[in-house]
C-alpha positions in Angstrom: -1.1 248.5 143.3 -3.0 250.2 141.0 -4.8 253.7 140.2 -8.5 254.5 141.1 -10.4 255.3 137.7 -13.7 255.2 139.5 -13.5 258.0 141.5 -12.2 260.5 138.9 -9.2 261.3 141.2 -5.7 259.6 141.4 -4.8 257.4 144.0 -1.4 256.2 144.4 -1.7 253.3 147.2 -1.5 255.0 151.1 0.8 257.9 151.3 2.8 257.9 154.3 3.0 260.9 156.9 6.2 262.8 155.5 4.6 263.6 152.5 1.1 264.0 153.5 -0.5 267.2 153.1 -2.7 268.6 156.0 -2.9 272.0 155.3 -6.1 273.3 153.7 -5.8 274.0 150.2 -8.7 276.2 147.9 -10.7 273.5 145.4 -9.3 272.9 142.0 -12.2 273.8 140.3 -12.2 277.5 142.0 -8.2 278.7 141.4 -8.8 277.4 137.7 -12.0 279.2 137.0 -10.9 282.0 138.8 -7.2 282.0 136.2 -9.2 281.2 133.4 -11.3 284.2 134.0 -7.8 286.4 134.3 -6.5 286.3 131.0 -9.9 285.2 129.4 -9.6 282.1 128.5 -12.1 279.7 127.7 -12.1 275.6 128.3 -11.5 275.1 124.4 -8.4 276.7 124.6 -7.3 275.1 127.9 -8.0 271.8 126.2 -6.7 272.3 122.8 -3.5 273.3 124.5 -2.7 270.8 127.2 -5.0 267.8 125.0 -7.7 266.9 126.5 -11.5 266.9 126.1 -13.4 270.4 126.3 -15.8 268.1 128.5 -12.9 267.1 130.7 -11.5 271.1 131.0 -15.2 272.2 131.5 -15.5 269.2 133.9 -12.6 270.4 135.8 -13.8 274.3 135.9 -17.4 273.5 137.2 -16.1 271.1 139.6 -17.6 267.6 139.1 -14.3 266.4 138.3 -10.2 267.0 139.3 -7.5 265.4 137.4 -6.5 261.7 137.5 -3.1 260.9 139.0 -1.5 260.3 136.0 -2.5 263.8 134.7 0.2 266.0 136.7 2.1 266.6 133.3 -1.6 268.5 132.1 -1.9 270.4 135.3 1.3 271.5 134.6 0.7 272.3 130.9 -2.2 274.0 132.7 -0.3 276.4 134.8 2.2 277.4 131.8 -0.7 278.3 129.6 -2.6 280.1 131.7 0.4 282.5 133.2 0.8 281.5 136.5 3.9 282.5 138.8 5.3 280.0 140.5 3.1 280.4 144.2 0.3 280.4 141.6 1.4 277.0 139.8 2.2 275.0 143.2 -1.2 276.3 144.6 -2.9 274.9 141.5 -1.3 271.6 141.5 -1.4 271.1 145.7 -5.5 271.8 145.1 -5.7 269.1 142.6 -3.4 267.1 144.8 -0.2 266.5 143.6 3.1 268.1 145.1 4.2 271.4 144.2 6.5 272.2 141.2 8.7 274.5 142.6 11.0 275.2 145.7 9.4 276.7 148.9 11.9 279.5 148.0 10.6 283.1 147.5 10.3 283.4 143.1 11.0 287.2 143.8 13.4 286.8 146.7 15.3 289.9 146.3 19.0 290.1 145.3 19.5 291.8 148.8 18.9 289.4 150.9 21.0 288.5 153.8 23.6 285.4 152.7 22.6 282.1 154.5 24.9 281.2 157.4 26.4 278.6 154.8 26.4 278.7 151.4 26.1 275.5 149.3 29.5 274.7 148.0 28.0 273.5 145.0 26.8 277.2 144.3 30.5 278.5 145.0 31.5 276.6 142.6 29.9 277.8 139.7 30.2 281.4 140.7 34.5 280.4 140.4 33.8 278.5 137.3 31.6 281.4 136.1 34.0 283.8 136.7 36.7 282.6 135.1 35.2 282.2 131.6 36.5 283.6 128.9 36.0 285.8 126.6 31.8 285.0 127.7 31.3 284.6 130.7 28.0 282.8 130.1 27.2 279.1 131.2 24.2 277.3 131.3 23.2 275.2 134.9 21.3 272.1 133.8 19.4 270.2 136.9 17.4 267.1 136.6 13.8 266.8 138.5 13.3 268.2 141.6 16.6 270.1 142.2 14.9 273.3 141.0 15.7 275.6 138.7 18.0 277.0 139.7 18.9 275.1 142.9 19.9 277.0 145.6 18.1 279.9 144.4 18.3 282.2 147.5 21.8 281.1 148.0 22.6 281.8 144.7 21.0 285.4 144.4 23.0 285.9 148.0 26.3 284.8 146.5 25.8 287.2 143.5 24.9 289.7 146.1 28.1 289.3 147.3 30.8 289.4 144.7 29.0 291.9 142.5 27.0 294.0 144.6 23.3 294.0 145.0 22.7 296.8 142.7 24.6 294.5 140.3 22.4 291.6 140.4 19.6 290.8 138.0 17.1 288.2 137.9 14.9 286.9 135.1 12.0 284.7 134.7 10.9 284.4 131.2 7.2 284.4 131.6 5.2 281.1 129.8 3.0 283.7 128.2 2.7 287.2 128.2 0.6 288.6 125.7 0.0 288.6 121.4 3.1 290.2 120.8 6.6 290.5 122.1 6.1 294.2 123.4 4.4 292.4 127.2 7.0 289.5 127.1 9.9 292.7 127.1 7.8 294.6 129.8 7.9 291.7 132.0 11.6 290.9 132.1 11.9 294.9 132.3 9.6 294.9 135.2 11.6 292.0 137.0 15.0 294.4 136.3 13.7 297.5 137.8 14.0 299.0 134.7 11.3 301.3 133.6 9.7 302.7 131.0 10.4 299.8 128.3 7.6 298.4 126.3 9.7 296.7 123.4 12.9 294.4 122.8 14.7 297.6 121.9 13.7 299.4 125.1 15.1 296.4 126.7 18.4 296.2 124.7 18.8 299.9 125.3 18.1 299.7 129.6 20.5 296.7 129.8 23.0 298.3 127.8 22.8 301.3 130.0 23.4 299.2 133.2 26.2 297.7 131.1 28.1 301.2 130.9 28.2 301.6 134.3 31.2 300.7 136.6 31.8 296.9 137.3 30.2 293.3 135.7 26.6 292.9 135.6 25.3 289.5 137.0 22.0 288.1 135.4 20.3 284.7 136.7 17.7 283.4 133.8 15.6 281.1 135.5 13.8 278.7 133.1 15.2 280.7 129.9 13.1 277.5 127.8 9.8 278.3 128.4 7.2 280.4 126.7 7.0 281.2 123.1 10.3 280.6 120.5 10.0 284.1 119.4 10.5 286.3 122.1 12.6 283.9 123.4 15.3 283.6 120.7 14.4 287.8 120.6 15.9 287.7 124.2 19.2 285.2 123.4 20.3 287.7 120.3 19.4 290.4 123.1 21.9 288.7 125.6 24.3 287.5 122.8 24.8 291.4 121.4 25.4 292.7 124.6 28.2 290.3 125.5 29.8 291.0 122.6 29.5 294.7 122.8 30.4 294.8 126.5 33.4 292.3 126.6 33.5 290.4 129.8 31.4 292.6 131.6 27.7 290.6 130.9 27.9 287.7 133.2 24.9 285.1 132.6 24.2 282.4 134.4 21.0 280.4 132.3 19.3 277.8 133.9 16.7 274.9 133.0 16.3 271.5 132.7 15.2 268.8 130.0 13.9 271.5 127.5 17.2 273.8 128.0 19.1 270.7 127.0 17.2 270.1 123.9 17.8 274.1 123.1 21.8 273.9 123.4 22.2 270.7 121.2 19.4 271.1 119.0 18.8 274.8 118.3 21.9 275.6 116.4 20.0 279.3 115.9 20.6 280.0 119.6 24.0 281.0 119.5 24.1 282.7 122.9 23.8 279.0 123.8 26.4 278.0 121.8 28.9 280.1 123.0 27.9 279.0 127.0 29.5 276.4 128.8 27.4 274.0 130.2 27.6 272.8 134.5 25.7 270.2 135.7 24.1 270.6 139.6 25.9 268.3 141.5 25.1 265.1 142.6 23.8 265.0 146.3 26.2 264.1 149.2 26.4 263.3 153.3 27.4 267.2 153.6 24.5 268.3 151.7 21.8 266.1 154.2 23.5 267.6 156.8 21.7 271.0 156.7 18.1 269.3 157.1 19.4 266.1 159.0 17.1 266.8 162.1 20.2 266.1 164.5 20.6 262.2 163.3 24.1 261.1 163.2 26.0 260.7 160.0 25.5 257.0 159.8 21.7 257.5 159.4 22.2 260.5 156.3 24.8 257.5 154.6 22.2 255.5 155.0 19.6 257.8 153.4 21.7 258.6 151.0 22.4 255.4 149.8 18.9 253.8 149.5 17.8 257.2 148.1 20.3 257.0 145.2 21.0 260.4 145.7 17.4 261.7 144.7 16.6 264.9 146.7 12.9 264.1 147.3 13.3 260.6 148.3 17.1 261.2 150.6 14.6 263.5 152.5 11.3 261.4 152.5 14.0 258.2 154.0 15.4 260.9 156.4 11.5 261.6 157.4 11.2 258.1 158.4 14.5 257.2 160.0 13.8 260.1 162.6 10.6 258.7 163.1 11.5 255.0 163.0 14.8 254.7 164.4 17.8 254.0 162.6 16.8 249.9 163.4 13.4 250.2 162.4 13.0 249.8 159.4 15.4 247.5 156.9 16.2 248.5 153.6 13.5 246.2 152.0 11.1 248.1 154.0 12.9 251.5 153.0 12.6 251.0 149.3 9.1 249.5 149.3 8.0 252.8 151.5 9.6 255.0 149.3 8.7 253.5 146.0 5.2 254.5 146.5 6.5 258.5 146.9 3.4 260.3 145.1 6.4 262.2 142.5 7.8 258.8 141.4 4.4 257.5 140.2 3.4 261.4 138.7 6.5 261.1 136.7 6.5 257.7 135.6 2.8 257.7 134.6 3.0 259.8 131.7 6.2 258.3 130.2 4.6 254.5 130.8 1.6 255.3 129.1 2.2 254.0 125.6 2.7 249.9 125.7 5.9 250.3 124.0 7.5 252.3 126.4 6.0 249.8 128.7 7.7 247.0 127.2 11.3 249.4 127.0 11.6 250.0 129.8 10.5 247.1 131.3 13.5 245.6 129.4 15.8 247.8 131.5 14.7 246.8 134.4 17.3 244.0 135.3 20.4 245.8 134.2 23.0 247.4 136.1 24.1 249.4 133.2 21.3 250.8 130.9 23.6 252.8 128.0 26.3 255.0 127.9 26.0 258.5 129.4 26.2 261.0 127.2 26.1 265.3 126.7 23.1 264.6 124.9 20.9 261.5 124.8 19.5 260.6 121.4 16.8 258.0 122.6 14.1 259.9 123.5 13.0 257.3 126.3 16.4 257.5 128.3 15.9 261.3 127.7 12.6 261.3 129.5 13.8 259.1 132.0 16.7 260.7 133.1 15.6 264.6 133.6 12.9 263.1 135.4 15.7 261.8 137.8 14.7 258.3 137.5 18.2 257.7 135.8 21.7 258.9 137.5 24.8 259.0 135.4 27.5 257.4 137.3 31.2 257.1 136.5 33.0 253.4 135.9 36.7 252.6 134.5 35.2 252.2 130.9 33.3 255.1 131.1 30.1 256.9 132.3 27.1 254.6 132.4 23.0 255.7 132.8 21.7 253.4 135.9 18.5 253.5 137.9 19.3 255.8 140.7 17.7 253.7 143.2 16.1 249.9 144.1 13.0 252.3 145.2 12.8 253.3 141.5 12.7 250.2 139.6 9.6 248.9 142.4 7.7 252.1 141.2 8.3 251.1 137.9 7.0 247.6 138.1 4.3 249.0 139.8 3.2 251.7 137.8 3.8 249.1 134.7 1.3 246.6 136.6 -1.1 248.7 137.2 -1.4 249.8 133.8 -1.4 246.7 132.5 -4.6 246.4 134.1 -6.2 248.8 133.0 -9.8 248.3 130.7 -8.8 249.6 127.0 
């Protein structure tokens, strides 16, 4: 299998039905120009900042070209540059025709919401564990590919809801970019609070503090606290840090993120609201948590998902696609993994990090073994890094130990696909 350089667009063999797309989506070239044109930027910058040609970004403006499949990661890089919410993000990447980043769930879903009829028990769980901290109540909720961040979200903002009343409830989404200086990054996050007037960190300190003084703990979701700019951003963690102090108890944070979150806990020793936070990692998926989207089939069919899935959120629902329309004897396992190994998200993710032949040749190493290296809080190796927040790897408990493993047999086929394919390619 291999990827289409002569059309200019990305072609990952023949997507099957449960992920195909049939919905009309606005051209590429249109949402970018009309983004770019926003915040005034120009195809240098675009280029400079996500690396590739000005030809290519003036290419993908005007329209004679869309970004190769194995570009997702500059699309992406893209979106963050150039501002965009998270509706804005996922239309951008659907139009060039990959899947969206983020969850179908509302990115300004408001803290008064109705609960769900269930909640997750995964997200009671860190509300108890968050709770109970002491003397910070401050944790940080790392998720691997795909989960979200944070998972759950409307079930999360509900369960806040909940114990601390939605008056109580903040949510922040540190914006990728907001301006030259610090002053628009602060109006932002004000402007998400409901807390007006501020123009400036201070302003900020000084609105949250106030909410602070009055009766009961205040609740604040970060979502993606990593992204944008270091500045404003370590501005914001002595922001959060001071006011926990000051206000004993009363701040509860809950700070969530991924890969780059990671790297800021065990390699920015300056962050010291980070410091001071306990980490949680999201769950790994179970029978009980299929159940909610099973489509009526029996428990025997979501084990069965579940197992040839690895536990991989896109691909356990992508097998439960084609069990209900196969039949639970339709298809073997084989057939399964081949299927799923060709998901569009396996290929965008493995792309980038298969690129360079040495990785190539790593990786390809891995391949046979059932153990790949000790889990660990924070992997060194910048390969197994890549490899496991993109979900490709699972961390799995044995009597000596936990052990990184390829989460699935539908995995390692995308790998040697993607690995032949590129081998292929001309220089």
């Amino acid at each position: 299998m291999m990827v289409d350089t002569v059309s200019g667009h990305g072609r990952v063999g023949t997507p099957s039905p449960f992920w195909s797309v049939c919905m009309p989506v606005p051209e590429f070239s249109d949402l970018l120009s009309r983004h770019m044109r926003r915040i005034r930027a120009s195809a240098g910058g675009v280029a400079s900042e996500i690396g590739i040609s000005r030809e290519a970004a003036n290419n993908w403006r005007a329209g004679p070209s869309r970004p190769s499949r194995r570009h997702r990661d500059r699309v992406l890089a893209c979106a963050n540059y150039l501002r965009l919410t998270e509706a804005e993000c996922n239309a951008l990447l659907q139009s060039a025709g990959f899947e969206p980043e983020y969850p179908a769930e509302g990115a300004d879903e408001p803290a008064q919401s109705p609960p769900p009829l269930t909640v997750p028990a995964a997200v009671t769980a860190v509300f108890d564990r968050l709770q109970q901290l002491r003397p910070y109540p401050v944790a940080l909720l790392l998720t691997q590919a795909h989960w979200g961040q944070p998972p759950e979200r409307t079930a999360m903002l509900a369960e806040a809801a909940r114990r601390y009343a939605p008056d109580r409830v903040l949510h922040l989404q540190p914006p990728s970019r907001a301006g030259e200086g610090d002053e628009d990054y602060f109006a932002l996050l004000a402007a998400q609070c409901g807390l007006e007037g501020v123009s400036s960190d201070a302003g900020f300190e000084v609105a949250l503090a106030r909410r602070l003084q009055q009766p009961g703990p205040l609740f604040c979701l970060v979502s993606r606290f990593e992204q944008g700019a270091a500045g404003p951003r370590d501005v914001l963690a002595g922001i959060l840090r001071s006011l926990s102090e000051m206000h004993s108890g009363k701040l509860h944070l809950l700070i969530c993120g991924g890969a780059a979150l990671a790297d800021l806990k065990y390699q920015g020793g300056d962050l010291s609201l980070l410091n001071i936070a306990a980490t949680e990692s999201w769950p790994e998926l179970r029978v009980e948590d299929l159940q909610r989207h099973a489509m009526g089939l029996p428990d025997v069919v979501l084990q069965r998902a579940l197992h040839v899935s690895g536990g991989h959120p896109l691909l356990a629902q992508a097998a439960l696609n084609l069990l209900a329309g196969q039949g639970s004897e339709g298809l073997d396992d084989a057939a399964l993994n081949q299927t799923l190994s060709t998901h569009p998200r396996l290929w965008e993710a493995l792309l980038p990090i298969l690129r360079e032949p040495g990785a190539r040749t790593t990786v390809s190493s891995w391949l046979p073994r059932e153990r790949i290296a000790p889990a660990r809080p924070y992997l060194m190796d910048p390969l197994l890094r890549q490899l496991y927040w993109e979900n490709l790897l699972a961390a799995r408990s044995h009597a000596d130990g936990a052990w990184l493993e390829w989460r699935c047999e539908a995995i390692r086929l995308a790998v040697q696909q993607v690995n032949e394919g590129l081998e292929v390619q001309p220089a």
